[in-house]
mmCIF file of the N, C-alpha and C atoms, coordinates in Angstrom:
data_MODEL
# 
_entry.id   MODEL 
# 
loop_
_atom_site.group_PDB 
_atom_site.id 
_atom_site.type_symbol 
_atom_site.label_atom_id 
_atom_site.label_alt_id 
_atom_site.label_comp_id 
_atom_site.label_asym_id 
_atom_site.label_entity_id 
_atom_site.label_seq_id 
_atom_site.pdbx_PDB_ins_code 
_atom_site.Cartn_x 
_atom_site.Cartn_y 
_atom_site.Cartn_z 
_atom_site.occupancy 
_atom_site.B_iso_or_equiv 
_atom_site.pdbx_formal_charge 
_atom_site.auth_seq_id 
_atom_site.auth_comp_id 
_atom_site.auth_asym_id 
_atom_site.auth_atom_id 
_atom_site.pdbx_PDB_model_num 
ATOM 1   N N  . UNK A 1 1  ? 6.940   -1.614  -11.131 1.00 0.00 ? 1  UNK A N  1 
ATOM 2   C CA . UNK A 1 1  ? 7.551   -2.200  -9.960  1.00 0.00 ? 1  UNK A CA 1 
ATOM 3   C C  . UNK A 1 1  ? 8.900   -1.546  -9.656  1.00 0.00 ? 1  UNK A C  1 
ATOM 4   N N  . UNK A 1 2  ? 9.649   -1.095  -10.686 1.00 0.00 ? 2  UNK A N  1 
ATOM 5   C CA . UNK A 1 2  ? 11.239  -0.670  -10.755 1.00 0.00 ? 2  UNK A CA 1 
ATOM 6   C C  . UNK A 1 2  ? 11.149  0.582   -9.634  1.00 0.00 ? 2  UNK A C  1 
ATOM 7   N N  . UNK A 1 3  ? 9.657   1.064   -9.639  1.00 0.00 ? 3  UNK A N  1 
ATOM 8   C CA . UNK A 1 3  ? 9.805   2.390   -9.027  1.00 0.00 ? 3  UNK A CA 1 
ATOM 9   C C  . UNK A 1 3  ? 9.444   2.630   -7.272  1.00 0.00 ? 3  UNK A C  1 
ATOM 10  N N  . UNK A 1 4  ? 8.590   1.328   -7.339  1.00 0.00 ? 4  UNK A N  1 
ATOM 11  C CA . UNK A 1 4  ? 8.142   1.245   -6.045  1.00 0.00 ? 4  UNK A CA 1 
ATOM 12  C C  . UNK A 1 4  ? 9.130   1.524   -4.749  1.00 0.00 ? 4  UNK A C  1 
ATOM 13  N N  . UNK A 1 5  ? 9.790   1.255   -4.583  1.00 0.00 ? 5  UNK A N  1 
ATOM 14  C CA . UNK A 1 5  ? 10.725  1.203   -3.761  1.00 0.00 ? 5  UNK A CA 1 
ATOM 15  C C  . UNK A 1 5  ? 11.193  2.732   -3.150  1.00 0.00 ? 5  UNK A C  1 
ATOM 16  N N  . UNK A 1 6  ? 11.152  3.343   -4.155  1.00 0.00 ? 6  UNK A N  1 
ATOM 17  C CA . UNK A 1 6  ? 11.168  5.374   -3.986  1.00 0.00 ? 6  UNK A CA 1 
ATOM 18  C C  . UNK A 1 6  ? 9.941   5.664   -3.200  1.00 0.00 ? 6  UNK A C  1 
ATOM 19  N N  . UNK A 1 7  ? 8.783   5.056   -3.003  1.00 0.00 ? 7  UNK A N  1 
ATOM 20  C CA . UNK A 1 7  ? 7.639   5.852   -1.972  1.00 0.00 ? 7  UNK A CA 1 
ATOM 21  C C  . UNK A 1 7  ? 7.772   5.303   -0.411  1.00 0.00 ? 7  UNK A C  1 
ATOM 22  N N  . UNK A 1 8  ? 8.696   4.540   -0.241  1.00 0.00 ? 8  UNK A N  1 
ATOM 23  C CA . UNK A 1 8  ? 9.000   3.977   0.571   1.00 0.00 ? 8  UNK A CA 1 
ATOM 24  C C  . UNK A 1 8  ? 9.690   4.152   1.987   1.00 0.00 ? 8  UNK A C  1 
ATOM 25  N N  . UNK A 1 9  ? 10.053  4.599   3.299   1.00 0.00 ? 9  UNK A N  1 
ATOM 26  C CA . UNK A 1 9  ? 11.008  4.671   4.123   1.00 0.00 ? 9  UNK A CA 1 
ATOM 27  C C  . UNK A 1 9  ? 11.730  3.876   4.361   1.00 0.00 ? 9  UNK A C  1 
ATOM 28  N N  . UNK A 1 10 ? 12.764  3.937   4.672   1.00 0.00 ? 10 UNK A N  1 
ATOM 29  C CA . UNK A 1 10 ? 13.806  2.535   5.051   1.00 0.00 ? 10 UNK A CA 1 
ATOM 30  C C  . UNK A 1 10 ? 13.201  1.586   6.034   1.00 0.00 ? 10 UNK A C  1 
ATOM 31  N N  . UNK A 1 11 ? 12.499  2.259   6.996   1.00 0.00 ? 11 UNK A N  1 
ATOM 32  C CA . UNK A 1 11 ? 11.870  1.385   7.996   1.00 0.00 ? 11 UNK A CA 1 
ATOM 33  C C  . UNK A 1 11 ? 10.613  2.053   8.030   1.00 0.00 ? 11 UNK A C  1 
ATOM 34  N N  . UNK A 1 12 ? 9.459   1.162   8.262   1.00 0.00 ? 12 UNK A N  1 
ATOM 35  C CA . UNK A 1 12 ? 7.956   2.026   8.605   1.00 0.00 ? 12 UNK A CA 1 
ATOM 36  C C  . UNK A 1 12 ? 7.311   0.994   9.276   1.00 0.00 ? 12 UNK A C  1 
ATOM 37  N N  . UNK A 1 13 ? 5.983   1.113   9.809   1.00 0.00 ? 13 UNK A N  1 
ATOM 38  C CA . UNK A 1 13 ? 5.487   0.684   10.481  1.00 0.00 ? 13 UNK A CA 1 
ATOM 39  C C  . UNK A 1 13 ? 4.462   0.028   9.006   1.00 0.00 ? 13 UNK A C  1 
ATOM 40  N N  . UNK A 1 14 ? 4.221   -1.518  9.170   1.00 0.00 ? 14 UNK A N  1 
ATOM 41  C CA . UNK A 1 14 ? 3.718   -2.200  7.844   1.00 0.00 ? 14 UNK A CA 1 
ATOM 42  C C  . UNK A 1 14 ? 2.814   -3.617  8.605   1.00 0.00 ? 14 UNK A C  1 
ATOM 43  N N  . UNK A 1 15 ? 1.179   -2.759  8.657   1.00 0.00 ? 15 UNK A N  1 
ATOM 44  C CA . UNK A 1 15 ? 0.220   -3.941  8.942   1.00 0.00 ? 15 UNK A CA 1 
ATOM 45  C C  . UNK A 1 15 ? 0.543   -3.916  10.879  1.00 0.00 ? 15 UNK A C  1 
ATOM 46  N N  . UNK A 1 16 ? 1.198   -2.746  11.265  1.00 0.00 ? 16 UNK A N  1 
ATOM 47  C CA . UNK A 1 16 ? 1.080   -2.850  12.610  1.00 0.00 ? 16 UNK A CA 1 
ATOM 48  C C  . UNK A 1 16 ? 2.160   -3.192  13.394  1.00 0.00 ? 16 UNK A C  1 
ATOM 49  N N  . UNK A 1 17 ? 3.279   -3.846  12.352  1.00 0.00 ? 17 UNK A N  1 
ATOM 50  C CA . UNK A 1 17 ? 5.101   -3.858  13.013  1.00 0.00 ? 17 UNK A CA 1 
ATOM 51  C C  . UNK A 1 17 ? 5.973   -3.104  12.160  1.00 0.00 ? 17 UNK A C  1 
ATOM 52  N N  . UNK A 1 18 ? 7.047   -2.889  13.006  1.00 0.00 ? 18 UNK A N  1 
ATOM 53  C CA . UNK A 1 18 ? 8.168   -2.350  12.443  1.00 0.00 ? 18 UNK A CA 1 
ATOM 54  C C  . UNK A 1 18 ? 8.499   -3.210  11.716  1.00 0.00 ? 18 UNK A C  1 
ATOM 55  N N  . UNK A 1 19 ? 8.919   -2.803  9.756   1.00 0.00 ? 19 UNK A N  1 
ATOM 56  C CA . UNK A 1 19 ? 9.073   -3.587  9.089   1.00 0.00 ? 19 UNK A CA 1 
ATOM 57  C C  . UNK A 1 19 ? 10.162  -2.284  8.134   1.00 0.00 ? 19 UNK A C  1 
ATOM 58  N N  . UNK A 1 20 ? 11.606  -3.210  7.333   1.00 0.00 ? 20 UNK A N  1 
ATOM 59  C CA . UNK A 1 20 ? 11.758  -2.636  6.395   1.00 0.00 ? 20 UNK A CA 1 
ATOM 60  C C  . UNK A 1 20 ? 11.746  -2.653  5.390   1.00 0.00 ? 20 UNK A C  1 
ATOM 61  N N  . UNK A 1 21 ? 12.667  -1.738  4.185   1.00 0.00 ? 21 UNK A N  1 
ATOM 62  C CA . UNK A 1 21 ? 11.645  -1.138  3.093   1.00 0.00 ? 21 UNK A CA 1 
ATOM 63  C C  . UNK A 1 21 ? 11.437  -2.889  2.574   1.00 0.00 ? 21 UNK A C  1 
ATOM 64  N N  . UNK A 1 22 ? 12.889  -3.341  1.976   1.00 0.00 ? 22 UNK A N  1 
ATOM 65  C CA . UNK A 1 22 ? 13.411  -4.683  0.992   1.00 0.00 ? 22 UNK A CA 1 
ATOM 66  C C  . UNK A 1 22 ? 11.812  -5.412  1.405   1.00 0.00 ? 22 UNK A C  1 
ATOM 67  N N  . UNK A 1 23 ? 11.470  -5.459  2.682   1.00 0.00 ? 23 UNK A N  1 
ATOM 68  C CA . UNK A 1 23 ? 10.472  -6.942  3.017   1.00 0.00 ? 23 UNK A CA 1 
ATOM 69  C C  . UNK A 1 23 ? 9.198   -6.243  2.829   1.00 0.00 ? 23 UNK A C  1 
ATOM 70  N N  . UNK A 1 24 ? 8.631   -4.351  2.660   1.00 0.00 ? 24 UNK A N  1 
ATOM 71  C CA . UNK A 1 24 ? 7.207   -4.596  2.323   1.00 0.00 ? 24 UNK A CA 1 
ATOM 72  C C  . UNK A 1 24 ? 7.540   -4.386  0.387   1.00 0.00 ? 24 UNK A C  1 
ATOM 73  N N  . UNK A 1 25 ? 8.656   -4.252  -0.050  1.00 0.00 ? 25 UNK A N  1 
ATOM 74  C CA . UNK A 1 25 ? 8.682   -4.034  -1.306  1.00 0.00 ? 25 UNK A CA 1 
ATOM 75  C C  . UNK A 1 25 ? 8.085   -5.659  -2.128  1.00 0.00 ? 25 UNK A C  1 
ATOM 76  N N  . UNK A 1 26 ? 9.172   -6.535  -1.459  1.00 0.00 ? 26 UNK A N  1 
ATOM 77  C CA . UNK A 1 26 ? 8.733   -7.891  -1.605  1.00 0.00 ? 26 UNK A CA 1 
ATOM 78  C C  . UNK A 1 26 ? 7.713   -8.218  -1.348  1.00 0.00 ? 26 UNK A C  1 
ATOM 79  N N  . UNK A 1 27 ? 6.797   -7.944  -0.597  1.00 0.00 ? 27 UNK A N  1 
ATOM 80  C CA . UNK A 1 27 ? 5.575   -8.104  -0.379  1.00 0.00 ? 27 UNK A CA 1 
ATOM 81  C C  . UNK A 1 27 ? 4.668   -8.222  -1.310  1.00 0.00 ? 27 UNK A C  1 
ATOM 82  N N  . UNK A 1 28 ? 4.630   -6.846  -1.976  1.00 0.00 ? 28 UNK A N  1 
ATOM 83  C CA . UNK A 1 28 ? 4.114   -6.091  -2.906  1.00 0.00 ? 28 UNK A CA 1 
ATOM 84  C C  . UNK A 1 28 ? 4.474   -6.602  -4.260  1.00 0.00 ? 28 UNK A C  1 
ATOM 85  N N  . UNK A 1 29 ? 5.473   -7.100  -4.456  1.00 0.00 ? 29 UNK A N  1 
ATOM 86  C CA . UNK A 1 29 ? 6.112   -7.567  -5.880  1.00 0.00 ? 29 UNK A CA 1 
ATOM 87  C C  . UNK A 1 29 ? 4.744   -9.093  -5.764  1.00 0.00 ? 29 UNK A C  1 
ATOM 88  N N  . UNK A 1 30 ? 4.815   -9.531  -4.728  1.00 0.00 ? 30 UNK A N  1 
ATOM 89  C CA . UNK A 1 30 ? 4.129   -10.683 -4.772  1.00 0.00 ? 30 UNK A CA 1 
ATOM 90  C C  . UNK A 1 30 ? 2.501   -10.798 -4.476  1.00 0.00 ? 30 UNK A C  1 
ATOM 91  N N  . UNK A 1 31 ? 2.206   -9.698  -3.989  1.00 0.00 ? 31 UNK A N  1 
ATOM 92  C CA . UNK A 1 31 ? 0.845   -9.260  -4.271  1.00 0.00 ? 31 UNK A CA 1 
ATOM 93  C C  . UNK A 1 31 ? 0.408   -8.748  -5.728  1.00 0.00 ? 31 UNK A C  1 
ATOM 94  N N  . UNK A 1 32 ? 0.785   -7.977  -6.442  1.00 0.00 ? 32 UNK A N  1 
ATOM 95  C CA . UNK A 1 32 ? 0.915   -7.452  -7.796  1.00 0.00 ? 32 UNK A CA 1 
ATOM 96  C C  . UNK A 1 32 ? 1.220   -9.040  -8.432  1.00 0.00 ? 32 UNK A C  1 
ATOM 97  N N  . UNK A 1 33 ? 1.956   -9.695  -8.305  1.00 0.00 ? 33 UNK A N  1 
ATOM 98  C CA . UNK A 1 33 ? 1.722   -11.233 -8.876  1.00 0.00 ? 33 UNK A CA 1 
ATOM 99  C C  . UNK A 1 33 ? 0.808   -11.719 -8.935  1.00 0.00 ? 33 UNK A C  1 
ATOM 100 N N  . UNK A 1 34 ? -0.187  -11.906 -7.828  1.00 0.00 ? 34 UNK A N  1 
ATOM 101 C CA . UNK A 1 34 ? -0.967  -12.489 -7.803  1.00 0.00 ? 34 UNK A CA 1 
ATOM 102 C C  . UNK A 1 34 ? -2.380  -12.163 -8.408  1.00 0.00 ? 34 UNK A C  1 
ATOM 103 N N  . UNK A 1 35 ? -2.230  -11.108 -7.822  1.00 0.00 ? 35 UNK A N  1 
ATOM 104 C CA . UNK A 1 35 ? -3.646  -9.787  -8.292  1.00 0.00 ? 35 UNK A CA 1 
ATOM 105 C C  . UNK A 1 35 ? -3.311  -9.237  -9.536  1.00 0.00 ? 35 UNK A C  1 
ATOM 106 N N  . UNK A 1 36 ? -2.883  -9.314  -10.782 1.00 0.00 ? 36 UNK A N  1 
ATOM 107 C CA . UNK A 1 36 ? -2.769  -8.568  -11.554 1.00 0.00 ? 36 UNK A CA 1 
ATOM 108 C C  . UNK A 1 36 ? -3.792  -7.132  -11.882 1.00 0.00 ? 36 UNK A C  1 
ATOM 109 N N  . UNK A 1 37 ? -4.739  -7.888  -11.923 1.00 0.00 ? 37 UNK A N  1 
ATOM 110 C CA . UNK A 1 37 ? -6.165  -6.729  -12.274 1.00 0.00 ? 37 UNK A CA 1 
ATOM 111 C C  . UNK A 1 37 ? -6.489  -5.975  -11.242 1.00 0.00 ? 37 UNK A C  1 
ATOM 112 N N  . UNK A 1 38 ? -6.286  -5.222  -10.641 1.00 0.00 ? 38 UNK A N  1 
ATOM 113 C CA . UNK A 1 38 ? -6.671  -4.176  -9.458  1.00 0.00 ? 38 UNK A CA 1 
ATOM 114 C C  . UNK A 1 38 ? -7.020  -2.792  -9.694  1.00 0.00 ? 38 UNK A C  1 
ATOM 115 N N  . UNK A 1 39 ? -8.210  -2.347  -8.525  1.00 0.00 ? 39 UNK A N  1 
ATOM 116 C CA . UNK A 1 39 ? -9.138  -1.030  -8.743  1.00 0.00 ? 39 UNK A CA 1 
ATOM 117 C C  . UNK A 1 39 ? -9.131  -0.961  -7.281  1.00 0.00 ? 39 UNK A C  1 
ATOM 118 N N  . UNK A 1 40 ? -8.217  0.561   -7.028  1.00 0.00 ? 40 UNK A N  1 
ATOM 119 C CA . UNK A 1 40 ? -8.481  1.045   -6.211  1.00 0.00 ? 40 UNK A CA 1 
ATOM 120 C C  . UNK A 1 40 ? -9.200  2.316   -5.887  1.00 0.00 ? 40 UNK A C  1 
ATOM 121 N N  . UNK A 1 41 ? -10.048 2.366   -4.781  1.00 0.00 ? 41 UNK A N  1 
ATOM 122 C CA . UNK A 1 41 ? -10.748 3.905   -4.991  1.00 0.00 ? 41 UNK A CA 1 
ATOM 123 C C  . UNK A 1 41 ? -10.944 4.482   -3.845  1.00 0.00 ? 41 UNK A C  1 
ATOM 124 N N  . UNK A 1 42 ? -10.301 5.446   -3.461  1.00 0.00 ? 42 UNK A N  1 
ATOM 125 C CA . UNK A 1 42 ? -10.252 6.215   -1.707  1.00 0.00 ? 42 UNK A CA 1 
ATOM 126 C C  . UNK A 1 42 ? -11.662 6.788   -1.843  1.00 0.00 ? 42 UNK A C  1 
ATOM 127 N N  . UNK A 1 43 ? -12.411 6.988   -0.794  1.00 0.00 ? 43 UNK A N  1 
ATOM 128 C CA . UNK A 1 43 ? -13.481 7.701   -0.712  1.00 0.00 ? 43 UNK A CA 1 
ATOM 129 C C  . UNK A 1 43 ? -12.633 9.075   -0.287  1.00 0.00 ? 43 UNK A C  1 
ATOM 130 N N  . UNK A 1 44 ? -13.079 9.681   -0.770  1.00 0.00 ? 44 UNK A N  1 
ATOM 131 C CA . UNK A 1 44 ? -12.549 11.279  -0.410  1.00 0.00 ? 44 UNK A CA 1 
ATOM 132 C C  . UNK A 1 44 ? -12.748 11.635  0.850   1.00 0.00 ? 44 UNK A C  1 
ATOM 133 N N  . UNK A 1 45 ? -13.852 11.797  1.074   1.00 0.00 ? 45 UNK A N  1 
ATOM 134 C CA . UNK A 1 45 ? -14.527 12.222  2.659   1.00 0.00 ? 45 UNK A CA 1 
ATOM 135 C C  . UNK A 1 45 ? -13.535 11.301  3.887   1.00 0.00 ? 45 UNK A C  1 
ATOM 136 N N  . UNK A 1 46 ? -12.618 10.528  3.692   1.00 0.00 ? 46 UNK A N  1 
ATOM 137 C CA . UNK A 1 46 ? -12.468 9.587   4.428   1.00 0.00 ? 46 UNK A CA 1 
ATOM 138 C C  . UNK A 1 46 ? -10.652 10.142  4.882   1.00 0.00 ? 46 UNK A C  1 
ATOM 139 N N  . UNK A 1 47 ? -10.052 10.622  3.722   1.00 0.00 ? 47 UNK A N  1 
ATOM 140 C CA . UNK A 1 47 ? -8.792  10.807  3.825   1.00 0.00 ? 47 UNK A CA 1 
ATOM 141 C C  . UNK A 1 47 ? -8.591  12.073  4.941   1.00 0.00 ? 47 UNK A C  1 
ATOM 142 N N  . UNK A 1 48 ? -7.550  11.670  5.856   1.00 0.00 ? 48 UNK A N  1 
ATOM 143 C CA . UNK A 1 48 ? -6.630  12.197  6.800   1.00 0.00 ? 48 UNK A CA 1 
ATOM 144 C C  . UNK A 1 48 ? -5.442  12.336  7.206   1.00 0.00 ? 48 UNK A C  1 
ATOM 145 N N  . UNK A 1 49 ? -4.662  13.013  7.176   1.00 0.00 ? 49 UNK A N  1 
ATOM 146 C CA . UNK A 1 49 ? -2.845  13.093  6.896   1.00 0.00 ? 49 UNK A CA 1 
ATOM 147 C C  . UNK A 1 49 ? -3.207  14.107  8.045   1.00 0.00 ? 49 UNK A C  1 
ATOM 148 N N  . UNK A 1 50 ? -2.109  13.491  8.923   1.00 0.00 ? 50 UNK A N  1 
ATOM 149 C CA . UNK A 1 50 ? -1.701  14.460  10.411  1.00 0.00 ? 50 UNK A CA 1 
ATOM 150 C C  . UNK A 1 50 ? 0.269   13.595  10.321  1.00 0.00 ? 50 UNK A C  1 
ATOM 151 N N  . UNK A 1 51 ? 0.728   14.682  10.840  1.00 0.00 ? 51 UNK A N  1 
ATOM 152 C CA . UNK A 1 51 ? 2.219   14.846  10.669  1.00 0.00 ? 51 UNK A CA 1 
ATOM 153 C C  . UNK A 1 51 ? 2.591   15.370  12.560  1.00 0.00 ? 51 UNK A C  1 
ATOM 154 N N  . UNK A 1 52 ? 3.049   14.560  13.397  1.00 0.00 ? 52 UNK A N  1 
ATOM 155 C CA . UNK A 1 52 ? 2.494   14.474  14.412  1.00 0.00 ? 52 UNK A CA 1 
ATOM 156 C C  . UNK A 1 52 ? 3.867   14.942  14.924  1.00 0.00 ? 52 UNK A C  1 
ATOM 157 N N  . UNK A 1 53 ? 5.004   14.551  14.504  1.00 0.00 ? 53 UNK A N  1 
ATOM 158 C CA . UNK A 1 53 ? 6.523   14.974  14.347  1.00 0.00 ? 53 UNK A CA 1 
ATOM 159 C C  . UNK A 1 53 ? 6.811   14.755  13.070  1.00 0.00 ? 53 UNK A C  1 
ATOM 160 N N  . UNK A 1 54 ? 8.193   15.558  12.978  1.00 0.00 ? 54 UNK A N  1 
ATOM 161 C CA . UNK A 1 54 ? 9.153   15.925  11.666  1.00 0.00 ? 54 UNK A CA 1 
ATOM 162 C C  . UNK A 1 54 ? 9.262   14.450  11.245  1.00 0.00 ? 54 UNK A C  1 
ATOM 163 N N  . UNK A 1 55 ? 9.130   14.182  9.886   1.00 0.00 ? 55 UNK A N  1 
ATOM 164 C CA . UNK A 1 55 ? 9.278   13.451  9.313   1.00 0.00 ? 55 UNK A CA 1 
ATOM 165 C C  . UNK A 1 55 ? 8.850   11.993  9.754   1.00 0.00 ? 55 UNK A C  1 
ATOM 166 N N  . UNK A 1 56 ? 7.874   11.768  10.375  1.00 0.00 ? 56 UNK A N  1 
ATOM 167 C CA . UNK A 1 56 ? 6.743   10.823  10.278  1.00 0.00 ? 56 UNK A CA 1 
ATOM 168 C C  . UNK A 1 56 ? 5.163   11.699  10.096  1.00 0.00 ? 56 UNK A C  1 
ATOM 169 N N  . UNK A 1 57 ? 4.577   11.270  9.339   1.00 0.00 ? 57 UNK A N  1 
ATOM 170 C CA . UNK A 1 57 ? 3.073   11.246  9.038   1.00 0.00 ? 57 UNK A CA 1 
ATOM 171 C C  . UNK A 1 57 ? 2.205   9.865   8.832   1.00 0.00 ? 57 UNK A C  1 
ATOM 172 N N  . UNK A 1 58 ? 1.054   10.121  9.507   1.00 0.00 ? 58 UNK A N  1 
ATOM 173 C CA . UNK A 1 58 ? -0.016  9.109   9.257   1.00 0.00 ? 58 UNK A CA 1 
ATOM 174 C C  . UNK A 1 58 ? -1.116  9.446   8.677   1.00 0.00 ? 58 UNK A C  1 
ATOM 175 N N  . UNK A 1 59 ? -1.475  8.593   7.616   1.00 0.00 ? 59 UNK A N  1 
ATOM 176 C CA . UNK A 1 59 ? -2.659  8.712   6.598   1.00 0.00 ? 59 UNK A CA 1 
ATOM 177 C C  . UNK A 1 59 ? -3.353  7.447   7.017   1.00 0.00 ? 59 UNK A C  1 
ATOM 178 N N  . UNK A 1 60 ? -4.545  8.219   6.996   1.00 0.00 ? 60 UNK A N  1 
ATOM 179 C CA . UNK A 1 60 ? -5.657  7.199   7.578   1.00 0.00 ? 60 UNK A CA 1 
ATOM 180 C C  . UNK A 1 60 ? -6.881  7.289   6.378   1.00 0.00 ? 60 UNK A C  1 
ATOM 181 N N  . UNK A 1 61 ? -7.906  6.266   5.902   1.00 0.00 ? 61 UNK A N  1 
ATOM 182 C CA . UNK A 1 61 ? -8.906  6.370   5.051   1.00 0.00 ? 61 UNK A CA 1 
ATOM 183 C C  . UNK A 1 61 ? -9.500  5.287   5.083   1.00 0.00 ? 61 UNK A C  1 
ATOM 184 N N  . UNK A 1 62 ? -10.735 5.336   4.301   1.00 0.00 ? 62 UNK A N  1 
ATOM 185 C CA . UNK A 1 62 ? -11.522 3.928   3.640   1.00 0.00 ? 62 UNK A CA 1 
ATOM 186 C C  . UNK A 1 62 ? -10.995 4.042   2.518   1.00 0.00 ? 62 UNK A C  1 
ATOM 187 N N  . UNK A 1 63 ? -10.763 2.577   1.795   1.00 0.00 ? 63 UNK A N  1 
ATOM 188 C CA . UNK A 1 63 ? -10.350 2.471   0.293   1.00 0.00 ? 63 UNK A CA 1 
ATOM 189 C C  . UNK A 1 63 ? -11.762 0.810   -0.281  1.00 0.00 ? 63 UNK A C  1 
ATOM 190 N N  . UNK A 1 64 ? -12.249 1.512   -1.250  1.00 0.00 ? 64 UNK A N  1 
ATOM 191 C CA . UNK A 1 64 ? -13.143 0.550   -1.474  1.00 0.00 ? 64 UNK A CA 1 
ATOM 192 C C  . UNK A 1 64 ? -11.672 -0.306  -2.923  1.00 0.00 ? 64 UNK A C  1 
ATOM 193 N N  . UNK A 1 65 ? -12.097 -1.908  -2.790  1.00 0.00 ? 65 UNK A N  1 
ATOM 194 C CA . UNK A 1 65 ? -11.050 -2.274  -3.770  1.00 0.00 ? 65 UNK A CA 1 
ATOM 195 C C  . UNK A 1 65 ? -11.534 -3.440  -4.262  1.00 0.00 ? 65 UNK A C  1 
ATOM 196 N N  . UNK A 1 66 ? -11.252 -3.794  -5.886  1.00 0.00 ? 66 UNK A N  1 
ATOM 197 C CA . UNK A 1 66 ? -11.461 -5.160  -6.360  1.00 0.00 ? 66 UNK A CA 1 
ATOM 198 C C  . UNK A 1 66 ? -10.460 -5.665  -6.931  1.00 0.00 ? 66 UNK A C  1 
ATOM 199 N N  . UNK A 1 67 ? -9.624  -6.959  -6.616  1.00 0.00 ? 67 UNK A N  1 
ATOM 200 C CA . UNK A 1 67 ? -8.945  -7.519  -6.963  1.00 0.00 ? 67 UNK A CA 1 
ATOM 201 C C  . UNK A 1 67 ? -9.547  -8.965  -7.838  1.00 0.00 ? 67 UNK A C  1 
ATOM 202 N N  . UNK A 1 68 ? -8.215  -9.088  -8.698  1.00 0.00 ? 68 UNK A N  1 
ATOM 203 C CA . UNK A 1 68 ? -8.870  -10.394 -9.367  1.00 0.00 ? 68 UNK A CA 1 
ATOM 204 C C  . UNK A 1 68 ? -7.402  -11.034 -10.189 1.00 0.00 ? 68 UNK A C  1 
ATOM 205 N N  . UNK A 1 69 ? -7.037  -12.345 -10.539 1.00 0.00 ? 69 UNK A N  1 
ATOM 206 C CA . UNK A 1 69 ? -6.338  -12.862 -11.044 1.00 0.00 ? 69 UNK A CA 1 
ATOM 207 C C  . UNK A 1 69 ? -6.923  -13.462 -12.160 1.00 0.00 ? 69 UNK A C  1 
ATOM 208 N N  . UNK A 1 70 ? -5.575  -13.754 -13.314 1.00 0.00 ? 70 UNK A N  1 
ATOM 209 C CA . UNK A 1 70 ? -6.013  -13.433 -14.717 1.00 0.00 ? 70 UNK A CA 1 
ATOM 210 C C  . UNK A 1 70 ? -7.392  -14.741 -15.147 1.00 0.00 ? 70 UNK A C  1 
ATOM 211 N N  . UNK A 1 71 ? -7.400  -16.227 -14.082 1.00 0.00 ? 71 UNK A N  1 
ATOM 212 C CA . UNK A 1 71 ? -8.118  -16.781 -14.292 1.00 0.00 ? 71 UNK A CA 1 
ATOM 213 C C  . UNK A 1 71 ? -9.506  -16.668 -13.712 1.00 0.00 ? 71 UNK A C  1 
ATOM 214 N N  . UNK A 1 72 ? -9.871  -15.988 -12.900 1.00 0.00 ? 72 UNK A N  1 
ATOM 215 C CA . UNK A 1 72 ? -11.087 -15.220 -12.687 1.00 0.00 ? 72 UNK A CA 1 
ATOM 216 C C  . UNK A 1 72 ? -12.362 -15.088 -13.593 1.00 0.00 ? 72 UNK A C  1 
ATOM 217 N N  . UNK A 1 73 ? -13.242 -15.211 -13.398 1.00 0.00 ? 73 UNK A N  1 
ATOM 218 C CA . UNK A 1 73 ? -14.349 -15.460 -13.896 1.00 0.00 ? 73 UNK A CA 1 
ATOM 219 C C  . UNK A 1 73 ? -15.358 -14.586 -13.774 1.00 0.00 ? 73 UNK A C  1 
ATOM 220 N N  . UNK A 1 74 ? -15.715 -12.900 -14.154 1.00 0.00 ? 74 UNK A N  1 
ATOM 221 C CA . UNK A 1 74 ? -17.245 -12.084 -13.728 1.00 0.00 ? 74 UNK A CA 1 
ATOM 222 C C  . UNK A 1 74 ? -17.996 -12.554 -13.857 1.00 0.00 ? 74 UNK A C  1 
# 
């Protein structure tokens, strides 16, 4: 978590609004709470990075994912 905050921009666009870094970091601290157990997996074929101007880029993909909290049951 200590590190998260470094992949971050001060301001970015988060779920479709302008949001900054402090409120999607928090986000995330509290998602990772909840979800402890998580598997993420990009389909390859899917990933796209276009850099449209200097210093914004958008990555676009499918991510297949399973989340689960520690009382969870397979």
């Amino acid at each position: 978590m200590a590190e998260l905050p470094r992949y971050y921009a001060r301001s970015l666009n988060y779920f479709g609004k302008p949001t900054d870094k402090a409120a999607v970091v928090a986000d995330k601290q509290r998602y990772f709470e909840r979800w402890p157990t998580r598997v993420f997996t990009i389909r390859p074929d899917s990933l796209e990075v276009t850099c449209p101007q200097e210093n914004t880029c958008i990555v676009t993909g499918l991510v297949d994912w399973n989340v689960s909290d520690v009382g969870s049951v397979r």
